[in-house]
N, C-alpha and C positions, 0 to 999 in steps of 0.2 A: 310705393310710388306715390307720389303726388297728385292730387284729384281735386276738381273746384268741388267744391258745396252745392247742392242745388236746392230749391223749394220741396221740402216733402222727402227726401231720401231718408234712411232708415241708415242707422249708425251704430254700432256694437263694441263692446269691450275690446279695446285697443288702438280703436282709433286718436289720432293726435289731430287737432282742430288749429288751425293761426290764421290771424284776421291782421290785413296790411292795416296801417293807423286810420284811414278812414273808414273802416266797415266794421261792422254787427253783424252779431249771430244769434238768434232767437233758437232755444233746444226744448224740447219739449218730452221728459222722462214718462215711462212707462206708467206708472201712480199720476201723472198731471200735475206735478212739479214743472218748474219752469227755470231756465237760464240764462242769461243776457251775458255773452262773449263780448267785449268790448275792444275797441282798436288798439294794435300792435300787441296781440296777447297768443298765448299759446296752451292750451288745454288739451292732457290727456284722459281721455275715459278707461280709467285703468279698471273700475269694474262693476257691472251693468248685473244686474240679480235682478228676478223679480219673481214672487213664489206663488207659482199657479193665480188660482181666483182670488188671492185670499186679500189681497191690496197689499202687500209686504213688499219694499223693495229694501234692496241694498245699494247703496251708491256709494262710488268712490273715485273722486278726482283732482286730478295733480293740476294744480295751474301753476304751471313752471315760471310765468311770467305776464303781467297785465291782470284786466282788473276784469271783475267777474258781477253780475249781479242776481240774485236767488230768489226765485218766491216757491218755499218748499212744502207741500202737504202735508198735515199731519201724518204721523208716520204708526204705523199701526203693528203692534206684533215684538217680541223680543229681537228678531232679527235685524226690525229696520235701522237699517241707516241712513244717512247723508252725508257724507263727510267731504271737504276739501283740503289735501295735504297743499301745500306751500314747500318750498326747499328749508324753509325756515321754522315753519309752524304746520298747528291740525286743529281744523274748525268741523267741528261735531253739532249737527243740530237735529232735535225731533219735530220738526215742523214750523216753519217761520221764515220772514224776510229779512236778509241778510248781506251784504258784498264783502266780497273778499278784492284785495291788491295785491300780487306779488311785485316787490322789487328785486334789486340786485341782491338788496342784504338787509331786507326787511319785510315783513307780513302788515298788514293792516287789515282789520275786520271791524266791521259796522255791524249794528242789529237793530232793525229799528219793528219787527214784530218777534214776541217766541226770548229762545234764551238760546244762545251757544255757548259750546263751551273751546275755550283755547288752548293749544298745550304746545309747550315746544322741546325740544331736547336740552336737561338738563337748567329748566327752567319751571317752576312753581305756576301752573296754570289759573283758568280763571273763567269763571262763569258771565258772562257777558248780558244783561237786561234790556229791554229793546228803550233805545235812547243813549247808548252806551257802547265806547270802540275799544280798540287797543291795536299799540304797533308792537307788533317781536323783531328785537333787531339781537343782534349778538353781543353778549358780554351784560345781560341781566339778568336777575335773579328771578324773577319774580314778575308773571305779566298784569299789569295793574291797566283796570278797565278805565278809560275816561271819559266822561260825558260831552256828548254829541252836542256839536253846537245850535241854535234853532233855527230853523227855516226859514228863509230870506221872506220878506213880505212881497207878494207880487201882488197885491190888490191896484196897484199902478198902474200897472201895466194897461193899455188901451187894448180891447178887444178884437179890434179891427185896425188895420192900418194898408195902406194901399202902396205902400213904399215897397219897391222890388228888395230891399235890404231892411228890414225892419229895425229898426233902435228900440234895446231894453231896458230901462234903469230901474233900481227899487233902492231900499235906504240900505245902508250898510248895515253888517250884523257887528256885535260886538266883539272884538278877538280872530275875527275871519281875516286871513290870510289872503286866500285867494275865493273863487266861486268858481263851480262846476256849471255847465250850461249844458241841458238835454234839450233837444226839440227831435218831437218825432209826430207820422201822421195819424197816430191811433193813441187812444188814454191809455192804454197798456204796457205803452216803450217797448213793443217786442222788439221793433227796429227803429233806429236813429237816422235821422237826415242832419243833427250834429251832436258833437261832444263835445265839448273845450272848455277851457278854463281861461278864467279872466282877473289878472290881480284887483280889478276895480270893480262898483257893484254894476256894470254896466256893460252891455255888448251888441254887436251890429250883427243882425245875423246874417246867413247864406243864401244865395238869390232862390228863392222857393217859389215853384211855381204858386197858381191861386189854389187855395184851396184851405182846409180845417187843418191847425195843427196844434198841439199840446206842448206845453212848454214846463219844463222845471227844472228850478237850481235848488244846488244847494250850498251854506259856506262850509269853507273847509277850515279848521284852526293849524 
């Protein structure tokens, strides 16, 4: 049956997780790994290990759909894993920060600390180095890593601004398509007051109340 989420509940292999497109879900693994669920996405915890005192976990999770983001512990021991299957792909990593996307009919993986590795059925896999992505869609051979575009310059940005809607701009990146925009009220991003994406290097945010908030984009190619 169906249940909300609450602050602090404890959650075990087979639970399935979905977040309506404005919310976040901050998860926090037995080892102190960490997860970032992002809107309109759906995650299964298909399987939760963790081996006595020893720091050893197993982890393994289906993100059937939407976009995920990882900061995962070193992983200690022959057993440990991490893994995230995709309908499409499998992202294996032993410690490092990471996001995965699932689409309708494609994977997407980011690395920007650690190494992953990708594999898909019936496709030639790939070691991923942190600054380095890759999308698996169908009907290719071979998953070939691409380099991560760079990080928007926010030194612009004013610090302070008293406008109930703040306006962002920063210079445009080279080859960026679109930009992601995160704002949330702690440096950690465990939760989001927004997500969105903006074709231009610029955006109006959401009426916030007063207070300290954290800001990051990034372009997308």
């Amino acid at each position: 049956r169906d249940a909300p989420v609450t602050a602090g509940m404890s959650l075990a292999t087979g639970y399935r997780l979905k977040t309506s497109p404005d919310a976040s879900l901050s998860l926090q693994f037995a080892d102190g790994s960490r997860l970032l669920l992002l809107g309109d996405s759906e995650l299964l915890l298909d399987r939760l290990t963790r081996f006595g005192r020893s720091g050893m976990a197993d982890t393994r999770l289906r993100l059937q759909r939407g976009r995920i983001g990882n900061d995962v512990r070193r992983l200690r021991g022959p057993a440990a894993n991490f893994i995230v299957d995709t309908p499409t792909a499998s992202s294996a990593v032993r410690g490092t920060r990471f996001r995965v996307e699932a689409g309708d009919d494609h994977t997407q993986t980011e690395v920007l600390e650690g190494r992953v590795a990708v594999d898909a059925p019936r496709q030639r896999g790939a070691l991923l180095r942190p600054g380095y992505g890759a999308v698996v869609a169908a009907g290719q051979a071979v998953v070939r890593p691409i380099a991560l575009l760079p990080a928007p310059d926010l030194s612009r940005i004013a610090a302070l601004s008293q406008s109930a809607h703040p306006d962002l701009a920063w210079p445009a990146v080279d080859g960026a398509q679109q930009y992601r925009v995160q704002v949330s009220a702690n440096r950690a991003f465990d939760s989001l007051r927004m997500d969105a994406e903006s074709d231009v290097p610029r955006t109006t945010l959401p009426t916030l109340d007063a207070g300290r908030y954290f800001v990051r984009v990034r372009a997308i190619a």
